[in-house]
C-alpha positions in Angstrom: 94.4 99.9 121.9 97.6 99.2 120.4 97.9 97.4 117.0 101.6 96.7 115.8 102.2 95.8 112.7 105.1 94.2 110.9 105.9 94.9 107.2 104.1 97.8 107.7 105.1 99.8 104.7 104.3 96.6 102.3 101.0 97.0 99.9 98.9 95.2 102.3 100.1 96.8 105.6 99.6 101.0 103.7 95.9 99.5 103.3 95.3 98.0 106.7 96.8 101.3 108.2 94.1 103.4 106.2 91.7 100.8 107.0 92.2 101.1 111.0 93.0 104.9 111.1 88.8 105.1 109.6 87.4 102.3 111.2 89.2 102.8 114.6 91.0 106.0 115.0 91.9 106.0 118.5 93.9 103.1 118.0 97.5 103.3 118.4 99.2 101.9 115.1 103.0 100.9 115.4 105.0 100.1 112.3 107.9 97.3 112.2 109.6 97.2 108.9 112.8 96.6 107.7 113.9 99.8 106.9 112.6 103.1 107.8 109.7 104.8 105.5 110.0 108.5 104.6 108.4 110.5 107.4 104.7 111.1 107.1 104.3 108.3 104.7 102.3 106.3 107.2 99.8 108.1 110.0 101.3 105.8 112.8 102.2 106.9 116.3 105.7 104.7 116.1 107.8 102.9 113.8 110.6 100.2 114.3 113.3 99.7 111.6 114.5 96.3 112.6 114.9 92.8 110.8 112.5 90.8 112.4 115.5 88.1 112.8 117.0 90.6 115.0 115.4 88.8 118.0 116.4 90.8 120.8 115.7 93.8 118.7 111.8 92.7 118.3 111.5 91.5 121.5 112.7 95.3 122.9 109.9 96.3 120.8 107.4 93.9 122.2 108.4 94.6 125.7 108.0 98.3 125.3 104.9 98.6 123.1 102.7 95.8 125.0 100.3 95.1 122.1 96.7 93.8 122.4 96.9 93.3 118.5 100.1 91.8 116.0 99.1 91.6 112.1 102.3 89.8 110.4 102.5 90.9 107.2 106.0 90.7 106.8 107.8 88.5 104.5 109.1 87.4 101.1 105.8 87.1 99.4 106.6 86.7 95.7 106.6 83.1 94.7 109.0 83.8 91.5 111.8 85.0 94.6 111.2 81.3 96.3 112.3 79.9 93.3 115.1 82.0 92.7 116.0 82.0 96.5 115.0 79.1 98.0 117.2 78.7 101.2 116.8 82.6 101.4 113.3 82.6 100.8 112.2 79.6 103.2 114.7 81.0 106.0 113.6 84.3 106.1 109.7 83.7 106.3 110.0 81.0 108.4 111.9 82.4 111.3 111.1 85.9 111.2 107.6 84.2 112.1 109.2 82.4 114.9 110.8 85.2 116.7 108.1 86.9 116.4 105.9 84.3 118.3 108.6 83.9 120.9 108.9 87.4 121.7 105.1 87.6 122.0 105.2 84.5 124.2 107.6 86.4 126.5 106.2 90.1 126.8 102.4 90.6 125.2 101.1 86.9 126.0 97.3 87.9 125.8 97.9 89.5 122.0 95.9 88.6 119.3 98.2 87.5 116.6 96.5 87.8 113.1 99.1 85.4 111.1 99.0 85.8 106.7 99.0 82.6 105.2 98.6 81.9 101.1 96.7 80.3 99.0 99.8 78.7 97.7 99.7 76.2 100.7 97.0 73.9 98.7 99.0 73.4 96.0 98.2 71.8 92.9 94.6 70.9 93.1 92.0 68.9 90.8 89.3 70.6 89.1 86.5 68.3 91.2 88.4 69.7 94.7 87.4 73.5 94.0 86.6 75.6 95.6 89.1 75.3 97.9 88.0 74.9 101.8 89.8 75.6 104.6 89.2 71.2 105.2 91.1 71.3 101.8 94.6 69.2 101.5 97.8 71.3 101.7 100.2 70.1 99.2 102.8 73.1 98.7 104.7 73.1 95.2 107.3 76.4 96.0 109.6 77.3 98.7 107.4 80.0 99.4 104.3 77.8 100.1 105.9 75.1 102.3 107.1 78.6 104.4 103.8 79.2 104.5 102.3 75.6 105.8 105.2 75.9 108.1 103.9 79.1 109.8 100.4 78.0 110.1 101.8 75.0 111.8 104.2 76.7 114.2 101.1 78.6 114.8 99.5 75.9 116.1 102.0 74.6 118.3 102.0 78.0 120.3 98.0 78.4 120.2 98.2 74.5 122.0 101.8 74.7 123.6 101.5 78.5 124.9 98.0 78.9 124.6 98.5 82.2 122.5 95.9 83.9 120.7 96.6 83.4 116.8 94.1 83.2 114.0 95.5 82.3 110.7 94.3 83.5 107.2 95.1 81.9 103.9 94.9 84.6 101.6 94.4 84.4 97.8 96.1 87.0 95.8 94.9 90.5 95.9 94.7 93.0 94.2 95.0 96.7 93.8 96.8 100.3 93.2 99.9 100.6 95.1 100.8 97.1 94.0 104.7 96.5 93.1 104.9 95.4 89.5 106.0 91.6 90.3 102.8 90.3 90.9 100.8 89.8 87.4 97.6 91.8 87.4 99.5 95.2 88.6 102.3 93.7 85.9 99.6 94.1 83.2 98.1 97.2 84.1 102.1 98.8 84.2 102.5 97.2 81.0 99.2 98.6 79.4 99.7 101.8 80.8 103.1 102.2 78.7 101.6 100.8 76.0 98.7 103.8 76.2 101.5 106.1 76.9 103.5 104.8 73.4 106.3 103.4 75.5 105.8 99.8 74.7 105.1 98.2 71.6 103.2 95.5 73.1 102.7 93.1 76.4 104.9 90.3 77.9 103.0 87.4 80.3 103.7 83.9 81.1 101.5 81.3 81.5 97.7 82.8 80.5 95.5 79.6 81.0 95.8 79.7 84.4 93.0 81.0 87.0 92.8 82.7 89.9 90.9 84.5 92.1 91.6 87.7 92.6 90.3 89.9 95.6 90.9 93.3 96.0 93.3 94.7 98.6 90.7 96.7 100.4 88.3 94.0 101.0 91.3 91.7 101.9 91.8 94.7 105.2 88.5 94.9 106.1 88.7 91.2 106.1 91.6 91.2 108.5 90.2 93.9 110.7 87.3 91.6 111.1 89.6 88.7 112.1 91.2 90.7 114.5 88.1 91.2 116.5 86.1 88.1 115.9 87.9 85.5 114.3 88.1 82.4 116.8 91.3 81.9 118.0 93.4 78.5 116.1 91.3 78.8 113.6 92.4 79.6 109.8 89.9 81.5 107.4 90.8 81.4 103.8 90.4 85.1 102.4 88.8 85.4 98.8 86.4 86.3 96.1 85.3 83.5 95.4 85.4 83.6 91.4 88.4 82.5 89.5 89.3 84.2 86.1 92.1 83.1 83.9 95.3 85.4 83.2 93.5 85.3 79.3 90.6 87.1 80.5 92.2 89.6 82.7 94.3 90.6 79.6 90.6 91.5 78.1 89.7 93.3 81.0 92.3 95.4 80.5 92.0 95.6 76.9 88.1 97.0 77.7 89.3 99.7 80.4 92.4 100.9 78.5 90.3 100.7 74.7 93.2 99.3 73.2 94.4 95.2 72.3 98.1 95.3 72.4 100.0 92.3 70.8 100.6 89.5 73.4 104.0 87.7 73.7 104.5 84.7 75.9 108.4 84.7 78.1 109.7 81.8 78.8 111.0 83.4 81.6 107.8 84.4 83.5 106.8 80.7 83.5 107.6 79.4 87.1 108.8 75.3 87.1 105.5 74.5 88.6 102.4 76.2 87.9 99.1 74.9 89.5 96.8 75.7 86.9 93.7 76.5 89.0 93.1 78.4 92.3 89.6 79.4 93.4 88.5 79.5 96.9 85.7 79.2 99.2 84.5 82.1 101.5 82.1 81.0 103.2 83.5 80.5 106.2 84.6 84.0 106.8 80.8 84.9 104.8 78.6 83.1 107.1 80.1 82.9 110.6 81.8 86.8 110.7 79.6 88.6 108.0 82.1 89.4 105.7 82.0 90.0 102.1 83.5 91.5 99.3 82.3 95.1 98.3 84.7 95.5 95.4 84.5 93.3 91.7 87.6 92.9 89.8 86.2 95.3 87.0 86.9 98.1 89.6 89.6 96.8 90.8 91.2 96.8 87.4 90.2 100.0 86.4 91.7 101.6 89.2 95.0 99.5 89.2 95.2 100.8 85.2 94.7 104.4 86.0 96.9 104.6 89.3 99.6 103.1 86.7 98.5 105.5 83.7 98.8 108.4 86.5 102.8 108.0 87.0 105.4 109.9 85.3 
């Protein structure tokens, strides 16, 4: 059984590769990123170093490979980047997507195509809407999101137009060791680890009133491993905890694991233009038709994301 995997190297893809090497080890894992990773980095059995706008490129790698399994992971996932990039941003996630389905259309027709959506496609959203369904409105505020609905619509032209076997997620953010430094909760745990370390004199954040729910990076693979082999195909499964937490109250999580209550200051420049100031979602679509569930609370998550940053030089 061949799985390939685009953005392979990324936070997400390390995880899922981890996550399949235990679960299924006979399974043949093949990395597509955009550049090559150090060798041994990842146990797969081949790896790609291609940009996935490089059509002929990916569809060589299609044709050769033949996979029964394609998780697309790649893309420009921060949300601060969309703003800063738009036509960049929205190009690049957009028609990487769209090669990809064209050169699965063409060689590996009978793939199952696992395709990462966000939470950021439902947009702002009113307190009496939550938790957020899959039924929910999409109502995208950033470049990145309105990439995002775009995808999940181009991948339902091809699962009606080509009949090809995609199921879509829209994941919430996750969390967990590993994680680059852009996104907020590993941003915090970075920043109190320097503060521990007496190389900070205190933490910067933008906007702390706003919620989210956070789910940790291990339960979002076993998630997608489940997908893979029983999620129905056209149909999109939002991936979450559940619980929503403001930025405030992670700050005091940290404050508990780390025993120390750094001074706070609020940059101007972390505030994005738009902000939707609550995202929680509903999993009980994923809960009650495939089984899953989370395994892992924040707490831990936190804890570990605080000492894997506490642990570098």
């Amino acid at each position: 059984m061949t799985y390939l995997i685009t953005g392979c190297s990324g936070f997400v893809g390390q995880y899922l590769v981890r996550y399949l090497a235990e679960h299924e080890p006979q399974a043949r894992i093949v990395a597509v990123n955009r550049r090559a990773t150090p060798q041994g980095l990842m146990p797969v059995a081949a790896e790609y170093a291609i940009d996935l706008l490089d059509t002929p490129a990916l569809v060589d790698v299609l044709r050769v490979e033949q996979p029964q399994y394609v998780v697309h992971l790649a893309s420009f996932s921060s949300v601060a980047f969309s703003w800063q990039h738009p036509i960049e941003s929205f190009t690049n996630n957009t028609n990487i997507f769209l090669s990809l389905l064209e050169g699965i259309r063409q060689h590996a027709p009978k793939a199952r195509v696992l395709s990462i959506g966000s939470s950021e496609e439902y947009g702002i959203v009113d307190a009496k809407e939550l938790p957020l369904r899959e039924v929910s409105p999409l109502r995208p505020v950033s470049p990145y999101a309105v990439a995002r609905v775009a995808q999940e619509h181009l991948g339902e032209v091809y699962v009606r137009g080509y009949d090809l076997d995609i199921v879509n997620t829209r994941s919430f953010n996750h969390v967990g060791p590993g994680q680059t430094d852009k996104f907020v909760i590993s941003s915090i745990a970075k920043q109190f680890a320097e503060f521990t370390k007496g190389r900070r004199a205190g933490i910067s954040l933008g906007t702390t009133s706003v919620v989210r729910d956070f789910l940790d990076v291990r339960d979002v693979v076993a998630a997608y491993g489940t997908l893979l082999k029983r999620g129905v195909k056209g149909e999109v499964y939002n991936i979450c905890s559940g619980r929503g937490i403001s930025i405030a109250d992670v700050v005091e999580l940290f404050c508990i694991v780390s025993g120390s209550r750094p001074p706070i200051t609020v940059e101007s420049s972390l505030v994005r233009p738009v902000e939707n100031p609550v995202v929680v979602g509903s999993n009980y679509k994923l809960l009650s038709s495939l089984g899953w569930a989370p395994r892992h609370t924040l707490e831990e998550s936190i804890r570990d994301i605080y000492q894997h940053w506490l642990a570098q030089p």
